[in-house]
VMD Tcl script that draws the C-alpha trace (Angstrom):
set ca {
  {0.00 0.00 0.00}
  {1.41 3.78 -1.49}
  {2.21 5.91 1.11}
  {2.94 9.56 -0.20}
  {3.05 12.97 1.42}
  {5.05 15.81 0.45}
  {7.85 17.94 2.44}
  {8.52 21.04 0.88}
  {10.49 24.16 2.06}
  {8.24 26.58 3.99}
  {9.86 29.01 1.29}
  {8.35 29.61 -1.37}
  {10.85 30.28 -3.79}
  {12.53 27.13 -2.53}
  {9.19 24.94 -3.04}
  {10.19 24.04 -6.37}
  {14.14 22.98 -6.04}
  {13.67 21.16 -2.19}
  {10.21 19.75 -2.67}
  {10.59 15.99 -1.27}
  {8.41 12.79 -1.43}
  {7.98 10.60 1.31}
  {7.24 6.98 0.51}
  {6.24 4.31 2.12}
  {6.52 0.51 0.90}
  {4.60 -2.77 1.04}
  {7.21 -3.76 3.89}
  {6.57 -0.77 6.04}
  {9.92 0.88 5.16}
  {10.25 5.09 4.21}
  {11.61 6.17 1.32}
  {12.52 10.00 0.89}
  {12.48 11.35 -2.89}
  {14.03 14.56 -4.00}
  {11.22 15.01 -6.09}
  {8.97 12.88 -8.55}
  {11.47 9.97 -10.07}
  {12.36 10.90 -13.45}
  {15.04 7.17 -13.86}
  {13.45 4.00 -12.36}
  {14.37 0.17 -13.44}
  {13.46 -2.61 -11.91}
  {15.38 -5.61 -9.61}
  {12.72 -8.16 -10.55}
  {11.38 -9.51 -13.93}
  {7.78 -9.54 -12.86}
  {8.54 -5.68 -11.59}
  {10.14 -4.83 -14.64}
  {6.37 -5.60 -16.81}
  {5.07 -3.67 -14.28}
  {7.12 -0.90 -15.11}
  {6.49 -1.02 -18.96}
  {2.89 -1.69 -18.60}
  {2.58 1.60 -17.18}
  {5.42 3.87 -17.50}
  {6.69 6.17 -20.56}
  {9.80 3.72 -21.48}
  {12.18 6.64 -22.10}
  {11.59 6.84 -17.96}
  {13.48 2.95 -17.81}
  {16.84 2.71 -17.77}
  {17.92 -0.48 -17.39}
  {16.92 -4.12 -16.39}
  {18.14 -7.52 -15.03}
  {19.82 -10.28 -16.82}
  {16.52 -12.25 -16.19}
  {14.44 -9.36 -18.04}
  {12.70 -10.79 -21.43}
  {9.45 -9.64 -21.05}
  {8.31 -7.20 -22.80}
  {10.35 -6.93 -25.70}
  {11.46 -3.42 -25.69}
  {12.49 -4.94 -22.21}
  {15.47 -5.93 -24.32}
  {17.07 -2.53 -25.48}
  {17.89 -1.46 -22.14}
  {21.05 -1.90 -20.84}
  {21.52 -4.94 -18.21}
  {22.55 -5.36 -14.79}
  {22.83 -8.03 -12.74}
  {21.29 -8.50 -9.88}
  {23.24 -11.78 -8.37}
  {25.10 -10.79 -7.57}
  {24.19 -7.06 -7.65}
  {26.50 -5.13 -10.29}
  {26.45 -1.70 -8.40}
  {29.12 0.47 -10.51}
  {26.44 -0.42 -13.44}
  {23.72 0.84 -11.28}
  {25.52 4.08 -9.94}
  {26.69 4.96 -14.10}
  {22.77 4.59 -15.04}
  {21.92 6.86 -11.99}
  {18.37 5.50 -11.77}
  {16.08 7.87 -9.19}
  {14.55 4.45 -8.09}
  {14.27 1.21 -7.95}
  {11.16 -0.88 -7.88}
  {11.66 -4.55 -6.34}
  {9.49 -7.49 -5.10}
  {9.74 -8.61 -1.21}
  {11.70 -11.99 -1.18}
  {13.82 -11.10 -4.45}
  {15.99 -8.34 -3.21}
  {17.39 -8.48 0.09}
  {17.27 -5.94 2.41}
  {20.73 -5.58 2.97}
  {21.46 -4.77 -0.78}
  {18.70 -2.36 -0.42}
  {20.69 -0.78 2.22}
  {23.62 -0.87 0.37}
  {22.28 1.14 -2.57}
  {20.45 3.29 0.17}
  {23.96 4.63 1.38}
  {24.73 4.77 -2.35}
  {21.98 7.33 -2.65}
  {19.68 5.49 -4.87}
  {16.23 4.05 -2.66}
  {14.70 0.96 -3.28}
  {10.56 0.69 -3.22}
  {9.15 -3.03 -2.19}
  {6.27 -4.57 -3.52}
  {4.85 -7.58 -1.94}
  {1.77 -9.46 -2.90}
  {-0.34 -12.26 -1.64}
  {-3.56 -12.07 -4.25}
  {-3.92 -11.03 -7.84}
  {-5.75 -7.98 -6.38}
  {-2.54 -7.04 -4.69}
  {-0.83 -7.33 -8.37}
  {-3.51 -4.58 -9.69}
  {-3.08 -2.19 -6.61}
  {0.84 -2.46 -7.13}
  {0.44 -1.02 -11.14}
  {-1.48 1.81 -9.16}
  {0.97 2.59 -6.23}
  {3.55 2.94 -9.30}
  {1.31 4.77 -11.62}
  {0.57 7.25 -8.79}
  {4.46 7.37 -8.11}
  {5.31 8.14 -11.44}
  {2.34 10.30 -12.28}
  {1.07 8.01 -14.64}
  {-2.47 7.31 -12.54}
  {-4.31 7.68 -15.58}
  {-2.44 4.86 -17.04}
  {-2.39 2.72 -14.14}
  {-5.86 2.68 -13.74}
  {-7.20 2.14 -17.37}
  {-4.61 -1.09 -16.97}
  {-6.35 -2.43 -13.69}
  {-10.07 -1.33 -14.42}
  {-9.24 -3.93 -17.59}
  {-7.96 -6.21 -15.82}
  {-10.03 -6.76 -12.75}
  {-13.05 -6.89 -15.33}
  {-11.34 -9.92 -17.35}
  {-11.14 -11.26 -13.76}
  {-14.35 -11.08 -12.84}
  {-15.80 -12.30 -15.82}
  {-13.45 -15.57 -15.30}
  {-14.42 -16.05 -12.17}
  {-18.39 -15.59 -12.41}
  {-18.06 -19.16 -15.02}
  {-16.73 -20.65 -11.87}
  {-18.87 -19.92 -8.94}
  {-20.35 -22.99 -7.07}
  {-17.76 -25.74 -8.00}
  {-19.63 -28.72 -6.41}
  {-16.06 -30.20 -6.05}
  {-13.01 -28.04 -6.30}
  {-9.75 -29.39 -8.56}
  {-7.25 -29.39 -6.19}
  {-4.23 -28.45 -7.37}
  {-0.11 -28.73 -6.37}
  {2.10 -26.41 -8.27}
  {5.77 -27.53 -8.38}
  {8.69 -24.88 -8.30}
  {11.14 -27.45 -8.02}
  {11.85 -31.41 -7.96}
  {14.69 -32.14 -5.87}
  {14.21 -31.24 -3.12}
  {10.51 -30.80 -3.43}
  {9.21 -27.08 -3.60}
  {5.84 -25.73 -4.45}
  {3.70 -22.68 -4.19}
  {2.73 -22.52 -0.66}
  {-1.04 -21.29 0.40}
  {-0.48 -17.42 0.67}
  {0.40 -17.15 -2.72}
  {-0.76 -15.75 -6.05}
  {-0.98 -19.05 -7.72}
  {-3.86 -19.46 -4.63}
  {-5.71 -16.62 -5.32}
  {-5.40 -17.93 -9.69}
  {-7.20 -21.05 -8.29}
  {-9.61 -19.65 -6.16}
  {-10.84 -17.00 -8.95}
  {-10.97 -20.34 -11.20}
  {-13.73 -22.36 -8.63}
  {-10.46 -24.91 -7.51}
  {-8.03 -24.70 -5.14}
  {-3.94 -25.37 -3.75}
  {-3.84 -28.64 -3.01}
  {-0.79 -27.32 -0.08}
  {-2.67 -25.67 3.21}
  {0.12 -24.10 4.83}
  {2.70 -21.60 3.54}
  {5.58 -23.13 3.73}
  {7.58 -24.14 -0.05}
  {9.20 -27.24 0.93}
  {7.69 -30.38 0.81}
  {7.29 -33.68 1.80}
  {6.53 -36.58 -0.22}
  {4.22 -37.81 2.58}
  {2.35 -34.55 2.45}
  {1.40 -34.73 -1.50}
  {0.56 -38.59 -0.97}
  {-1.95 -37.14 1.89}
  {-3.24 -34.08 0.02}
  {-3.36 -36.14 -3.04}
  {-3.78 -33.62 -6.02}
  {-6.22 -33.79 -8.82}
  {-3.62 -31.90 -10.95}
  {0.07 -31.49 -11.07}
  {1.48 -28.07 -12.46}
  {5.02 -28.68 -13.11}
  {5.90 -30.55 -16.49}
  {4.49 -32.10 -19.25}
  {3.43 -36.29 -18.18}
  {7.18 -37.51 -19.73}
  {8.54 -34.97 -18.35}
  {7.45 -35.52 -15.37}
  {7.35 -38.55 -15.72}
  {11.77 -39.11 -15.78}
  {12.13 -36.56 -13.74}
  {9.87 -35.82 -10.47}
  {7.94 -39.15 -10.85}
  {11.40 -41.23 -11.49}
  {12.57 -39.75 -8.47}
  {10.12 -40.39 -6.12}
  {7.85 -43.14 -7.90}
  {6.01 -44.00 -5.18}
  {3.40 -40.82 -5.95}
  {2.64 -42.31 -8.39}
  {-0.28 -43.25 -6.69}
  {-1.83 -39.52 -6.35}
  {-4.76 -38.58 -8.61}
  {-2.89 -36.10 -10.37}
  {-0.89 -39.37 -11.57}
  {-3.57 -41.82 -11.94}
  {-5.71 -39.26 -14.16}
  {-2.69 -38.19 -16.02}
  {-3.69 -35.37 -14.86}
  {-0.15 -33.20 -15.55}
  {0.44 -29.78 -16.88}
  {3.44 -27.77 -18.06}
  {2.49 -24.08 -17.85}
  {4.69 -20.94 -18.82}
  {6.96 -20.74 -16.18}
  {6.85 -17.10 -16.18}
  {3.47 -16.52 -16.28}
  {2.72 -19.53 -13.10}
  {5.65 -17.33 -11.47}
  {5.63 -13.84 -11.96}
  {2.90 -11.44 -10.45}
  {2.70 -9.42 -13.18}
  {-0.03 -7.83 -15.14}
  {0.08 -10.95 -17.66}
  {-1.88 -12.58 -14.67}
  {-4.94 -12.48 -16.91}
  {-3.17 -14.53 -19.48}
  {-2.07 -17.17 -16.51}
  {-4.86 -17.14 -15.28}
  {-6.51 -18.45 -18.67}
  {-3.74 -20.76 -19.04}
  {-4.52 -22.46 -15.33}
  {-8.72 -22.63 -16.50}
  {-7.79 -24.31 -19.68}
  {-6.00 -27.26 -18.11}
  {-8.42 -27.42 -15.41}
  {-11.54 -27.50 -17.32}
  {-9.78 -29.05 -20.38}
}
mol new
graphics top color blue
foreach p $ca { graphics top sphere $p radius 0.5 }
foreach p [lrange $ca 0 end-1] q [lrange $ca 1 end] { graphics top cylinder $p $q radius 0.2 }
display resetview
């Protein structure tokens, strides 16, 4: 949730060259602006479609090596972020950076902080959260207009998906691997649970931790695996533990490769993952 207030100079001839923005990020922390950001890239592929899905480009000055979406993404020059290549960061002299909670961490954020360039968090636990992130940046950036044309779209798509998919007499339930060995998954407070709830199923996981047990997925026994195509899975996560083979997901060859990017970035292409999820659900 955007937290801005202005601090200007009490005078007046001052206002314009000490006017300051104060911030205030999804994890609670301040961030003091000299000043609406006029350079802004992004630590996070997911942030950096935010970005170009509401921003003026010529206002982006750089992205990750994991950028590739959108493709004028591509034209910007890179830095890395793992680990973090600050002399390319301090040469592009960005007035911000946008990040998402759990991709940055906070003591690189600190480091740029003493560097003189802020860092703004993100965090999000619903696709709502998604749509009131494009907003907190359009209304950063002075692009509200923008923003909110994006998200009125968008939450109408949503709503439109989710009214063919009220009153599931029996909701899919439905595991979403991040990784085979060890086991990860997308954990309850996630997105991907808020995708499945909008679609009439849900996670197959109850708590919010990401790794995973094999005698959890036997118990919670899936109707659907998101992970792989069936051979896929089938010499990989299934040759290394073969004994779930017995789930449903299994049994009803029930197994789905999705766009990685889409299943893991919160990004306004949630729409499109979204649509991906309902067609192999109600294939």
């Amino acid at each position: 949730m955007l937290c801005l207030s202005a601090l200007t100079s009490c005078n007046p001839k001052e206002q314009e060259t000490q006017k300051q923005v104060l911030l205030k990020d999804d994890l609670g922390r301040e961030i003091r602006l000299n000043g609406q950001p006029g350079r802004v890239m992004a630590l996070a592929p997911s942030m950096t479609e935010m970005l170009f899905a509401v921003l003026d480009t010529g206002t982006i000055v750089g992205r990750t090596q994991n950028d590739n979406y959108p493709a004028a993404a591509l034209s910007k020059p890179v830095v890395n972020n793992y680990p973090m290549d600050y002399e390319q960061l301090l040469r592009l002299k960005p007035d911000l950076i946008f990040t998402v909670d759990g991709i940055t961490p906070l003591d690189v954020a600190a480091r740029l902080g003493e560097l003189g360039i802020p860092v703004y968090y993100q965090k999000y636990a619903s696709v709502e959260d998604i749509f009131s992130g494009l907003e907190d940046i359009g209304r950063i950036m002075g692009r509200e207009a923008q923003a909110r044309q994006l998200t009125d779209s968008l939450r109408r798509e949503v709503a439109q998906i989710a009214a063919r998919h009220q009153g599931q007499a029996r909701p899919l339930r439905v595991l979403g691997l991040a990784g085979y060995d060890p086991i990860y998954v997308y954990g309850h407070s996630t997105v991907i649970s808020d995708k499945l709830r909008i679609l009439g199923a849900e996670n197959a996981v109850e708590e919010t931790f990401d790794a995973m047990t094999r005698e959890y997925i036997l118990k919670s026994n899936p109707d659907v695996l998101l992970g792989g195509t069936p051979q896929e899975l089938e010499e990989s996560f299934f040759g290394i533990y073969p004994e779930l083979r017995k789930i449903n997901a299994y049994q009803n060859q029930r197994l789905y490769a999705p766009n990685f990017d889409l299943m893991s970035r919160p990004s306004p292409r949630v729409v499109e993952s979204i649509r991906e999820l309902e067609d192999f659900l109600y294939e």
